[in-house]
Biopython code that builds the backbone (N, CA, C, O; Angstrom):
import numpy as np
from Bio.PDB.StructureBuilder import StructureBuilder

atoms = [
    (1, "UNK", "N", (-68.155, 28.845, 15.000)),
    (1, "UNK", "CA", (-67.600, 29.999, 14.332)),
    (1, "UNK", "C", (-68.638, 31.121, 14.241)),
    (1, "UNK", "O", (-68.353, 32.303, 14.432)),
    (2, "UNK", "N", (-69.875, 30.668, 13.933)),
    (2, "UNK", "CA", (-70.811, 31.840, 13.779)),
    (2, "UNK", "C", (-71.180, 32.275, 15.388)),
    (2, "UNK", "O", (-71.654, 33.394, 15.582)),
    (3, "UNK", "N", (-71.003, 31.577, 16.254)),
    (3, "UNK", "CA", (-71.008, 32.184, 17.631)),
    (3, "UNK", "C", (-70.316, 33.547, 17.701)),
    (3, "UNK", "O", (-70.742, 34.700, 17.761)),
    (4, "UNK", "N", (-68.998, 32.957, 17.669)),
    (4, "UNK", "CA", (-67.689, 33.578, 17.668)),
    (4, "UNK", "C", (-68.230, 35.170, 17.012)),
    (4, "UNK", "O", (-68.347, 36.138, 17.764)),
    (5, "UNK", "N", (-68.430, 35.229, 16.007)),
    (5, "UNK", "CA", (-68.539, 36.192, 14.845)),
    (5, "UNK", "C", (-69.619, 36.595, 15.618)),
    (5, "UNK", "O", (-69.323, 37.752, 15.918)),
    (6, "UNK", "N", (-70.670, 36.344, 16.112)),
    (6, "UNK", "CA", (-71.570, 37.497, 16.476)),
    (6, "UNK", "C", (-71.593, 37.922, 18.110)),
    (6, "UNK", "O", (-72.291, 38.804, 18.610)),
    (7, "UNK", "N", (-70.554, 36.970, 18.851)),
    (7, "UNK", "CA", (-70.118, 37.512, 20.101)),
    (7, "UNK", "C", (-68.917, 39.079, 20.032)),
    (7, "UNK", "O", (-68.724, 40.066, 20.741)),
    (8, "UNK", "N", (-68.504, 38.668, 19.081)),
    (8, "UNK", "CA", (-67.459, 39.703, 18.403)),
    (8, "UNK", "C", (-68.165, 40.955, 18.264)),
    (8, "UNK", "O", (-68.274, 41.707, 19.233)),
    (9, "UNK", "N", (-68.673, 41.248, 17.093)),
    (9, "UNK", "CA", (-69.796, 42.237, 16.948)),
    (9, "UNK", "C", (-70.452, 42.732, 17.795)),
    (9, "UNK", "O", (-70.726, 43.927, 17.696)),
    (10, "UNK", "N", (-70.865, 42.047, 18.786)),
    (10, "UNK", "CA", (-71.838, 42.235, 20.229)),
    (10, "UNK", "C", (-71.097, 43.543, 21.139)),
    (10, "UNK", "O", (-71.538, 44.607, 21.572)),
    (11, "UNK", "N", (-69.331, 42.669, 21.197)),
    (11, "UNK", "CA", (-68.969, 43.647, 21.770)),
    (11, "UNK", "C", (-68.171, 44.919, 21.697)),
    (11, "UNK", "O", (-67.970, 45.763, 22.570)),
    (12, "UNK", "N", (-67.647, 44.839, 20.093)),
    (12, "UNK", "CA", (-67.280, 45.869, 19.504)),
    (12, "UNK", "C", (-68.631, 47.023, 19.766)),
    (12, "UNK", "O", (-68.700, 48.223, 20.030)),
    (13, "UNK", "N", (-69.530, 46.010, 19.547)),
    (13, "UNK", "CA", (-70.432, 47.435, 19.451)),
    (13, "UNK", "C", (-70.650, 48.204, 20.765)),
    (13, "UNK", "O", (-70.756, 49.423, 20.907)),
    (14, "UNK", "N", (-70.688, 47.382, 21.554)),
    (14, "UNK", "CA", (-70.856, 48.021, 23.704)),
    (14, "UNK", "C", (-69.355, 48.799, 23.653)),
    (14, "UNK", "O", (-69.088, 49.960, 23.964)),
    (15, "UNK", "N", (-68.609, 47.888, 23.221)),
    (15, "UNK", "CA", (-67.456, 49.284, 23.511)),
    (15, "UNK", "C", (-67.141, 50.498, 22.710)),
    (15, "UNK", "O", (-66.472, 51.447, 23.118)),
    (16, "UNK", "N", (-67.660, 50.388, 21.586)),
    (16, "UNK", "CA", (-68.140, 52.062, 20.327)),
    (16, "UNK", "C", (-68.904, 52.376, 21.489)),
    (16, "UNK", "O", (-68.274, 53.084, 22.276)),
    (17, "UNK", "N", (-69.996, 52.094, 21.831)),
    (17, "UNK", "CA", (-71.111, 52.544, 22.433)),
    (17, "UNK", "C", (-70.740, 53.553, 24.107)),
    (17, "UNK", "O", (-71.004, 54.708, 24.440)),
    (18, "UNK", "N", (-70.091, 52.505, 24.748)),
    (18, "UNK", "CA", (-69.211, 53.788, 25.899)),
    (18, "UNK", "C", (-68.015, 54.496, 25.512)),
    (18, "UNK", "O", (-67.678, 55.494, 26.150)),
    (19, "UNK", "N", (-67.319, 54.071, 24.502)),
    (19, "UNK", "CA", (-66.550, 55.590, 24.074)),
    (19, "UNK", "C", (-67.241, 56.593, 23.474)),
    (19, "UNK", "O", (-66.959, 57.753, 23.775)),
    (20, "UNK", "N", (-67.966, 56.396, 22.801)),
    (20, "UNK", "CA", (-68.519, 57.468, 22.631)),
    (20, "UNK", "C", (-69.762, 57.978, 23.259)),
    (20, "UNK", "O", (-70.729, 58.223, 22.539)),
    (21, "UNK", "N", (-69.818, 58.156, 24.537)),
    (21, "UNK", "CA", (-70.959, 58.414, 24.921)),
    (21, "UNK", "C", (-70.590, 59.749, 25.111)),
    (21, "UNK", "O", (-71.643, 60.319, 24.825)),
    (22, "UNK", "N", (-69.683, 60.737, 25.445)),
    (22, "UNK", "CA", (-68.781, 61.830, 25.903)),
    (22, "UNK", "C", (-68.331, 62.275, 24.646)),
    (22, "UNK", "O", (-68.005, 63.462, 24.629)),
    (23, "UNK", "N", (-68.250, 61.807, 23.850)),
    (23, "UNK", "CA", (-67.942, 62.978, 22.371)),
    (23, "UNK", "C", (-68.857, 63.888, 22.102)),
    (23, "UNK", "O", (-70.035, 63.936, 22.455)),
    (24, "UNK", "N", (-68.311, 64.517, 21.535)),
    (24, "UNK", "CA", (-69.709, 65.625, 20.813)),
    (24, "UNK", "C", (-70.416, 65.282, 19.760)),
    (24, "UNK", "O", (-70.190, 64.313, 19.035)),
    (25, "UNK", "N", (-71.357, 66.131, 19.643)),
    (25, "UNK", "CA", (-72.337, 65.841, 18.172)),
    (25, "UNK", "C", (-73.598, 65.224, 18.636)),
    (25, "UNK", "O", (-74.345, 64.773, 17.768)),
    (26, "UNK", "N", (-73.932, 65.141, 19.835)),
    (26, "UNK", "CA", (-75.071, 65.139, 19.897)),
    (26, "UNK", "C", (-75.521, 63.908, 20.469)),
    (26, "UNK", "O", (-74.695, 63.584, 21.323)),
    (27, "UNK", "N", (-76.584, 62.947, 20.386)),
    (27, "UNK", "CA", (-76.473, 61.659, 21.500)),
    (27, "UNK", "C", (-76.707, 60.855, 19.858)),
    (27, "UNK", "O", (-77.161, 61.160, 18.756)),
    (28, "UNK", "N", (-75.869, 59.277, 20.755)),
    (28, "UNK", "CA", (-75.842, 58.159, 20.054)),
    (28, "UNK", "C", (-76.621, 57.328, 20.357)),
    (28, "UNK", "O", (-76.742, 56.896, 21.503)),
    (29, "UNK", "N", (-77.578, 56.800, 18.938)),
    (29, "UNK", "CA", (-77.899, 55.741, 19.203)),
    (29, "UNK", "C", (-77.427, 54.589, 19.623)),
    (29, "UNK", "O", (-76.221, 54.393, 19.769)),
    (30, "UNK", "N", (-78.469, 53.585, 19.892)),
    (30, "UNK", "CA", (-77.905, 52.572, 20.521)),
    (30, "UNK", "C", (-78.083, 51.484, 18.977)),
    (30, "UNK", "O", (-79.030, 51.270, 18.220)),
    (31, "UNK", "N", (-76.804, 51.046, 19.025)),
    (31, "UNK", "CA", (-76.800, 49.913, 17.690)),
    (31, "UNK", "C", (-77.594, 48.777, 17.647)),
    (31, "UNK", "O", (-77.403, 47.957, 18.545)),
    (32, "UNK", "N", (-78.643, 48.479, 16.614)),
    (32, "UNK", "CA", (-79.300, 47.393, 16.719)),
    (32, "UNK", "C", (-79.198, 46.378, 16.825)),
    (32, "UNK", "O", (-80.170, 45.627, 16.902)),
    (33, "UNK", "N", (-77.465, 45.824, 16.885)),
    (33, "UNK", "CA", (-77.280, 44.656, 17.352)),
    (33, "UNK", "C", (-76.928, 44.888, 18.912)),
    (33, "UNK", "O", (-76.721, 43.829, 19.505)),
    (34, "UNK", "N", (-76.837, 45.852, 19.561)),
    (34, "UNK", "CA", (-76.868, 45.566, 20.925)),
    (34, "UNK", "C", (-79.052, 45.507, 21.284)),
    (34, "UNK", "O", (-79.435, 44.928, 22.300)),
    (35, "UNK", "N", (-79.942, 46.058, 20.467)),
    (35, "UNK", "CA", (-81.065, 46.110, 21.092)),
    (35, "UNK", "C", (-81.169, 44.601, 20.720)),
    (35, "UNK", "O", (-81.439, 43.977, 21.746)),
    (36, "UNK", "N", (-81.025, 43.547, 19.340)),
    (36, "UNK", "CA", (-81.305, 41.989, 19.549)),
    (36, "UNK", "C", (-80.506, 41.082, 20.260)),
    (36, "UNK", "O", (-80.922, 40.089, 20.857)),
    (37, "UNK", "N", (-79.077, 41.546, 20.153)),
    (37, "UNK", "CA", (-78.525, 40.563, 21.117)),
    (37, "UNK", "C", (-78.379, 40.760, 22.791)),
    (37, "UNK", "O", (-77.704, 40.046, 23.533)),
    (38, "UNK", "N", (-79.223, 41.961, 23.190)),
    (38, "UNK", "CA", (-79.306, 42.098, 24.354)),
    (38, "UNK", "C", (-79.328, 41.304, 25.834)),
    (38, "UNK", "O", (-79.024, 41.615, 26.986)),
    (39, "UNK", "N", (-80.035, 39.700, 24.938)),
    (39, "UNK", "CA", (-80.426, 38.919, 26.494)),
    (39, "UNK", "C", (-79.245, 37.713, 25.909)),
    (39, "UNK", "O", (-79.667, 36.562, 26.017)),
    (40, "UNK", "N", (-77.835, 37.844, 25.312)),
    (40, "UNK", "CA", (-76.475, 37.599, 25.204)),
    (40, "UNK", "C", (-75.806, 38.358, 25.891)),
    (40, "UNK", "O", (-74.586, 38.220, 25.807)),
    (41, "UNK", "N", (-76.374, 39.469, 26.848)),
    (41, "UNK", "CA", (-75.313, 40.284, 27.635)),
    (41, "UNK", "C", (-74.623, 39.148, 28.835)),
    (41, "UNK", "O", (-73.444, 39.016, 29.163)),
    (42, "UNK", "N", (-75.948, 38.356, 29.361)),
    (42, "UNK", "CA", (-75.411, 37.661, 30.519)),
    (42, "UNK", "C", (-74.440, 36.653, 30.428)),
    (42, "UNK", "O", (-74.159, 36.053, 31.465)),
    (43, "UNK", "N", (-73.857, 36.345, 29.347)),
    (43, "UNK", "CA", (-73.176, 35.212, 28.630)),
    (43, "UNK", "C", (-71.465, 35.436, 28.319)),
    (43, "UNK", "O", (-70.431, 34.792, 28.496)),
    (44, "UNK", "N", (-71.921, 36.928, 27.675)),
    (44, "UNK", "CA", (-70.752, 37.331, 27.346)),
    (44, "UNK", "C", (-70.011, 38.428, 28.696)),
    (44, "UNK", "O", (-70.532, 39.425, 29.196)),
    (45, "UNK", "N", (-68.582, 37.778, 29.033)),
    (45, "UNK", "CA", (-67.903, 37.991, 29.962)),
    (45, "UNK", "C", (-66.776, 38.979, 29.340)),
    (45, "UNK", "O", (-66.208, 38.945, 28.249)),
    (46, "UNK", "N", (-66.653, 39.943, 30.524)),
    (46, "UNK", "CA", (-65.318, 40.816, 29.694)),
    (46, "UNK", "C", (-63.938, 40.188, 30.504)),
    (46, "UNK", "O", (-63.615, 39.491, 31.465)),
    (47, "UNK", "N", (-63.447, 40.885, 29.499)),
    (47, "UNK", "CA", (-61.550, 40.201, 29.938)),
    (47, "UNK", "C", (-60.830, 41.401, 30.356)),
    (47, "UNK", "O", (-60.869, 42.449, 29.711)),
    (48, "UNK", "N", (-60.435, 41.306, 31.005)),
    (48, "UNK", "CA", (-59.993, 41.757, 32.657)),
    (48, "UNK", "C", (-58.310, 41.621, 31.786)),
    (48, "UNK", "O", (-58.013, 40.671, 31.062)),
    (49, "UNK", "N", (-57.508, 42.659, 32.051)),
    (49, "UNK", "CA", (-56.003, 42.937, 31.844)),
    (49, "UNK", "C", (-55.424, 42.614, 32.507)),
    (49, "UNK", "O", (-55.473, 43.223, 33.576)),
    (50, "UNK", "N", (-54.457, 41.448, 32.400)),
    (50, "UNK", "CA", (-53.649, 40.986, 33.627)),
    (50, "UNK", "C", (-52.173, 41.781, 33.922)),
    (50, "UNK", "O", (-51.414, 42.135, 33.021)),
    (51, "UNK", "N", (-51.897, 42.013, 35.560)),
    (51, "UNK", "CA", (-51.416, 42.837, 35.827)),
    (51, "UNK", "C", (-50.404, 42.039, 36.559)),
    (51, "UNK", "O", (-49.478, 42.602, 37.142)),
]
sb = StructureBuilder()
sb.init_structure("model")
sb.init_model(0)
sb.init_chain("A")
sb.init_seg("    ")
for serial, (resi, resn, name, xyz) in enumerate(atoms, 1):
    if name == "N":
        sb.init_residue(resn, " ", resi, " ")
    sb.init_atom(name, np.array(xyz, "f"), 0.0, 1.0, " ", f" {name:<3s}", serial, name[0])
structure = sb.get_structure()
């Protein structure tokens, strides 16, 4: 469960992170749970919309 919960977070935050890269107001940081869970990128797989 605590996997779960911080795989979650991981990627809420990558996807805040490319929507808003193109808004205004100036540049966004990068959230500190993407700078520690960073070497969890290779792990976590995205899901693909079936068509």
């Amino acid at each position: 469960k605590c996997w779960k919960n911080t795989r979650d977070r991981c990627v809420k935050a990558r996807k805040g992170k490319k929507r808003k890269s193109g808004d205004p107001g100036g540049n966004k940081n990068t959230p500190p749970i993407l700078k520690e869970l960073s070497r969890l990128s290779t792990f976590i797989n995205n899901r693909y919309k079936q068509q």
